[in-house]
N, C-alpha and C positions, 0 to 999 in steps of 0.2 A: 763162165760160171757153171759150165755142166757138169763137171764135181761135185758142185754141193747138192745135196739128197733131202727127200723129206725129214730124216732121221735126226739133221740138224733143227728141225724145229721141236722132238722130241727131247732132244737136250738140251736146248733152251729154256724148255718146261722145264725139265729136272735141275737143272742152274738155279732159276727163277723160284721154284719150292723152296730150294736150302735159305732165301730172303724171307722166307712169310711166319708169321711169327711158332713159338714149337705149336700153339693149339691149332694153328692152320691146318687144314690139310689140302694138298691141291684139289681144284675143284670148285671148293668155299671159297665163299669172301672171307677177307681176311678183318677182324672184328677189331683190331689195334694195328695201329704204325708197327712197320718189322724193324727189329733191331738195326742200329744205326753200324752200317758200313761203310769203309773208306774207298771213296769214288776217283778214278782219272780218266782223263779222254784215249784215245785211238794210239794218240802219236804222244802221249805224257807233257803237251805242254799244259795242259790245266786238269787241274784235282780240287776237291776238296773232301773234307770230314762234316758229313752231313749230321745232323741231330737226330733224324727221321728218316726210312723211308715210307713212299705211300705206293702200294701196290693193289692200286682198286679191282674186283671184277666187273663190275661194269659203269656205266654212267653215274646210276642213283650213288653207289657206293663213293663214288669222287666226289658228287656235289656235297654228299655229308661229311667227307673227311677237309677240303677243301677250306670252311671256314673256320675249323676248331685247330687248326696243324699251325705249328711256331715259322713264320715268314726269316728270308726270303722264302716264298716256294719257287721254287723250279721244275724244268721238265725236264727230264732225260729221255734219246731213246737210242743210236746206237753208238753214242759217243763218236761221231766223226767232224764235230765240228772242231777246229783248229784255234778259236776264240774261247772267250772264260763264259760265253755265254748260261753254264749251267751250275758252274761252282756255286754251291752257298753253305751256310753255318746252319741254314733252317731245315726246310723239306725238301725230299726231290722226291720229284711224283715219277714213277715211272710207268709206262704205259702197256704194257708185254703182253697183259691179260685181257686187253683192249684190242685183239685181233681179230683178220677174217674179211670175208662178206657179208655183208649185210643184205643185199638186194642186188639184183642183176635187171634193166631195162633193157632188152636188149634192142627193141624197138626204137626206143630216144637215143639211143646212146649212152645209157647215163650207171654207173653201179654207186654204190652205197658202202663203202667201208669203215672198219675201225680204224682209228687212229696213230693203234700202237702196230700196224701192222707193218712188217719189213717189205722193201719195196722189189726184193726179189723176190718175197712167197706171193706178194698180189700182183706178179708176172705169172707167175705161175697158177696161179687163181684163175686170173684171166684167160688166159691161155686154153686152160681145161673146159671151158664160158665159147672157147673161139673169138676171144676177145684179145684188144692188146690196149698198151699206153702210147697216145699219140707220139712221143719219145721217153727217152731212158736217158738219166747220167751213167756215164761212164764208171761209176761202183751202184754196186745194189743193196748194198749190205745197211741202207738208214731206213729207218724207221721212216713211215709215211709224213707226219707229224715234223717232224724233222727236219724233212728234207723241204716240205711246203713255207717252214715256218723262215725259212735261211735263205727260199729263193735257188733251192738246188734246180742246175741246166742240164740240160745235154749240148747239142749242138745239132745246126741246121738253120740256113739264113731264114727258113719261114717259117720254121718253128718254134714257140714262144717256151719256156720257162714252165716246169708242173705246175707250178700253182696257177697259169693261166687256165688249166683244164680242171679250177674247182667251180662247182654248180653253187656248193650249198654247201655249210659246214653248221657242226651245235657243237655249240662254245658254254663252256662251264667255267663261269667267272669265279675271282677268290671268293665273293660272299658265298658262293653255290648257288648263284642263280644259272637256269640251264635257257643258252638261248638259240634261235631257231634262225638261224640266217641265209636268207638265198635271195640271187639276186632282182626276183620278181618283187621282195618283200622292202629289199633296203640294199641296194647297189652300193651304196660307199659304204655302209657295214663290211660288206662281204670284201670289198676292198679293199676295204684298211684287214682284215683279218686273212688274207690270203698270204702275206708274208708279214709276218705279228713278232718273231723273236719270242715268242710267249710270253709277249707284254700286255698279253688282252685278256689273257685265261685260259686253260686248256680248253683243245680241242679233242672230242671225243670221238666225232663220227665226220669225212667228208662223202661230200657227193663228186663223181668226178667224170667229165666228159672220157667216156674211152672210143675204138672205134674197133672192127673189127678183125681179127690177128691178118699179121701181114710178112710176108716174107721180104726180104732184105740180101742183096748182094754187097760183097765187102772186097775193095781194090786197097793194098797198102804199097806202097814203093817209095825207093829214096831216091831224092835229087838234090842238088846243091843249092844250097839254104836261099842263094839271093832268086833263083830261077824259080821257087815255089812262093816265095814273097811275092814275085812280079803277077802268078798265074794266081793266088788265094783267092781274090774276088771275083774269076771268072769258076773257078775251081766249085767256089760257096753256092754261086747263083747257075750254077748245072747241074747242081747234085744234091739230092734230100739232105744227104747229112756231107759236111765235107770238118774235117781239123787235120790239123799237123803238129809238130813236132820236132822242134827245133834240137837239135845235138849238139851243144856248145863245145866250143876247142874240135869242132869235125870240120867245118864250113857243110855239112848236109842235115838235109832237116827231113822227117819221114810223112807224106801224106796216107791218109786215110780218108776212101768216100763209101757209100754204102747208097745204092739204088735199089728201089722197092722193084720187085721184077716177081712172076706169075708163081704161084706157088711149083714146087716142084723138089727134087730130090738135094737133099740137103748136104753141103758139104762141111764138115764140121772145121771148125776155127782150132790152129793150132797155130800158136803166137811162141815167139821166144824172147820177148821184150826182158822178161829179168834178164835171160842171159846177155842181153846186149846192156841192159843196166849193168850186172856186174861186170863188162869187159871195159865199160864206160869208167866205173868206178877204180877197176885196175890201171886204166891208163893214165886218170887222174894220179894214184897215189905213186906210181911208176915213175912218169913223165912231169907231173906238177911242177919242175924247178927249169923245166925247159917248156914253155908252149909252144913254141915254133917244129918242136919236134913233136910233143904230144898232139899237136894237130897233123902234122903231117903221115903219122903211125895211126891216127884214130880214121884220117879218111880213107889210109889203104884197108883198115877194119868193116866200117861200112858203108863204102861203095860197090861192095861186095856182095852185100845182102839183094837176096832176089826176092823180085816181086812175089804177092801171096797175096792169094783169092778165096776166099771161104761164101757160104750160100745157108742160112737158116733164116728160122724164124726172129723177129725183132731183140726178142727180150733174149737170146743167147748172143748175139754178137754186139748189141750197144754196151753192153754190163761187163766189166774185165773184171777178172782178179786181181786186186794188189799185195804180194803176200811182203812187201818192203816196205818198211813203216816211214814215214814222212812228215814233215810239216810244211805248211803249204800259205801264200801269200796270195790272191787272185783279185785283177782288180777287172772291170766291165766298162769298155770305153765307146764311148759313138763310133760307128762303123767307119765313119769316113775317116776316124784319125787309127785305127785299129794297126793296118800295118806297119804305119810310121813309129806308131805305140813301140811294136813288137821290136823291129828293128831297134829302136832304144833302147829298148831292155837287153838284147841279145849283146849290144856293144857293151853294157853297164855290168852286165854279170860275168862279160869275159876280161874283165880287167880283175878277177879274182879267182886264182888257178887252182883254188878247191872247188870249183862249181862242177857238177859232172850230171845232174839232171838233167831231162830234155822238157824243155818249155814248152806248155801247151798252148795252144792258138782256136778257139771255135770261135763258131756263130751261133746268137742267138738273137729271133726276133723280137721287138717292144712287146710292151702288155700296156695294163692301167691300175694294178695294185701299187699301192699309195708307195710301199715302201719296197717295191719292187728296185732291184739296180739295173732293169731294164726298162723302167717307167718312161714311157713317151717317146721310146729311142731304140731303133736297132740298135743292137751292140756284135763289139768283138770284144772277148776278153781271154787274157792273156793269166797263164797259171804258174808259177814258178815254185821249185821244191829245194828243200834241203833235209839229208838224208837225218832221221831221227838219233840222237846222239852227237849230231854236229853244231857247230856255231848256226844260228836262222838269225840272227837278230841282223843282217843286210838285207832281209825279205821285207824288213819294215825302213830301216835307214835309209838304203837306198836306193830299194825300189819305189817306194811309197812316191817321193816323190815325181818320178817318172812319168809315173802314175799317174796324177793327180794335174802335173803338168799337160796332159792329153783328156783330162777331162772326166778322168775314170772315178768309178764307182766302187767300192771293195765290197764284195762278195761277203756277207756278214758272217759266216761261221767261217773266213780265213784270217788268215793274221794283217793285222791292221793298225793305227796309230788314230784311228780320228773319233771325233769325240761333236758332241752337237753342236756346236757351232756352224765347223766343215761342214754336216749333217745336212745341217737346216738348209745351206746355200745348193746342196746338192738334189735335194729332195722336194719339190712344187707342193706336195702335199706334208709333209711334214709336221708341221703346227698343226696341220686338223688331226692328224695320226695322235699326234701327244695331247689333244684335247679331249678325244674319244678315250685313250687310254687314263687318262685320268678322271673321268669318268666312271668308266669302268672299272678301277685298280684306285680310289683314290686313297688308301690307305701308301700306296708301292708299294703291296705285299709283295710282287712280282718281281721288283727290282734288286737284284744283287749288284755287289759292285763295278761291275763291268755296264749290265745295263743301265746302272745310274750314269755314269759317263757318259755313253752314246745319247741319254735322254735328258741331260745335267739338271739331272737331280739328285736330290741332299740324298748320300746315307749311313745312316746311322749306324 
């Protein structure tokens, strides 16, 4: 991500003015809803035409616009979820103006941020602090808010999930009430609000465990898909971070591990993953009507590829660029069924000879937020793509099942098929999560049609 430049957050600003209504002017709060523009996500599988937007400057400003704005509301922040989680016909609050640092502890551990802040600029925040994020997912480009509310991971068998590293968050319900939650105050509050779907109410500010920056070495090499299967769990439990990378129709799959090692002279990360995506995707459209020969051309391609070693700081080598747009399926299985998982999926997607993504594979350890999909349970979970503009609808037919048959959990902002029933059996806390949020929301201001579904509730 060492491309991207401060300058990009100045254009975001400048983006972000052309929404505020013409009396706005940056700076100001903005005194009325900005004219209603047409919204879609990362990879165009969900849009809508919203009525409103809400682009608050700070907290107060939200909680007053909040109870008077036309429901659904929703939240937006950098559109990378893959689900309808934020379509609606009503408001979408967007959070932009809602960035930053707020506080730096650096004695506790603890910082203080906005909400709407991107979780590369608060790498970089940090960073400047001597600070870092206990881990990174692998894109940076969500929004904090975001990525907490959907249960975004990185990977690493003893590393838990971001949201496991919130202290404290102020949640700004639809009536506008503004509330104060940490976990000295109200522990299953703050747990059911760690991964919420923005079913609870915006969140405006978290508090969040960091630790202090840390440099990272980075090993990638390819070996034959069944021989990195067999090594995965000794691979997970040797190395801070370990994933792979299965290359369907190659029989080789690519590892990646990253060891925290003494600070020192950095060797910058230079990856040619697209290039090997696009050679991946030529041999598909080439070779498609023969697999026996497209696999046999694809592993003289890369068994070729020589190992690469790169040495920075956390937040430049956990973070990739993805400049190839995608949609994506991901489910989160108990560790112990994780490889067997994989292995099934690898045979289920090779039985369809336009597949040509390479399947991801990490770790991530339990937590205890309610609606977490790593609640109670180490997981593995398994990421599978299909290129933007193609058929995706097997990411739900028939992997889903796979899936589900190993016990797995889907990842709430990927594509999915299950609906509260499945839900409720998946989930130990569950009904207390939809007790609290009806509480909370008991109008379902919050609820658009999507999360009526997952929460089977009526709407209107």
């Amino acid at each position: 991500m060492t491309q991207r430049r401060d300058w990009l957050k100045g254009a975001a600003a400048l983006g972000l003015a052309t929404q505020l209504p013409a009396h706005a002017q940056p700076g100001q709060a903005a005194s009325a809803p900005a004219p209603a523009r047409a919204w879609q996500n990362w990879s165009g599988s969900a849009r809508c035409q919203p009525s409103q937007w809400l682009l608050p400057a700070d907290e107060a400003e939200l909680a007053r616009l909040l109870p008077r704005s036309t429901g659904p509301l929703r939240c937006v922040g950098a559109g990378h979820s893959f689900t309808a989680l934020v379509p609606t016909p009503g408001s979408l609050v967007a959070l932009d103006r809602l960035s930053g640092l707020v506080a730096v502890d650096k004695a506790r551990g603890l910082v203080r941020v906005r909400a709407g802040t991107r979780l590369g600029q608060l790498a970089r925040l940090l960073d400047a602090e001597g600070l870092a994020l206990h881990n990174q997912p692998d894109i940076d480009v969500q929004s904090l808010a975001g990525a907490l509310a959907t249960g975004t991971h990185g990977t690493g068998a003893e590393l838990p999930a971001l949201h496991a590293h919130v202290r404290g968050l102020r949640l700004v319900t639809p009536a506008g009430e503004v509330l104060e939650i940490t976990a000295e105050r109200d522990a299953d509050l703050l747990a059911a609000a760690q991964v919420s779907l923005g079913a609870l109410g915006v969140v405006s500010e978290f508090t969040l465990a960091v630790r202090p920056r840390y440099m990272l070495r980075r090993r990638v090499w390819v070996a034959p898909t069944e021989e990195l299967l067999a090594q995965a769990p000794e691979l997970a439990r040797s190395h801070r971070h370990f994933e792979m990378f299965v290359l369907p129709f190659t029989g080789y799959g690519a590892a990646i591990t990253h060891a925290e090692v003494a600070p020192g002279a950095a060797e910058p990360l230079h990856t040619d993953d697209e290039d090997l995506l696009a050679d991946l995707r030529k041999l598909r459209d080439w070779l498609g009507r023969w697999p026996e020969l497209r696999r046999w051309t694809a592993a003289q391609l890369v068994r070729r590829a020589h190992p690469e070693a790169a040495q920075d700081w956390s937040w430049r080598l956990l973070s990739t660029v993805r400049p190839t747009r995608f949609n994506e399926s991901e489910y989160h299985l108990p560790r112990e069924q994780g490889v067997a998982c994989l292995r099934e999926i690898v045979q289920t997607l090779e039985r369809r000879n336009e597949v040509f993504f390479p399947i991801e594979f990490r770790y991530v350890k339990g937590d205890g937020a309610w609606l977490s999909p790593f609640h109670g349970r180490d997981s593995c979970s398994v990421a599978c793509h299909a290129a933007q503009g193609e058929a995706h609808d097997y990411l739900i037919g028939e992997l889903g099942p796979v899936f589900r048959h190993h016990g797995g959990r889907p990842h709430w902002g990927k594509l999915h098929d299950l609906a509260a029933p499945q839900l409720a059996a998946l989930y130990p806390r569950f009904a207390d999560f939809q007790a609290l949020r009806r509480r909370l929301d008991p109008q379902d201001r919050l609820l658009n049609v999507h999360l009526a579904q997952l929460f089977g509730a009526a709407h209107g």
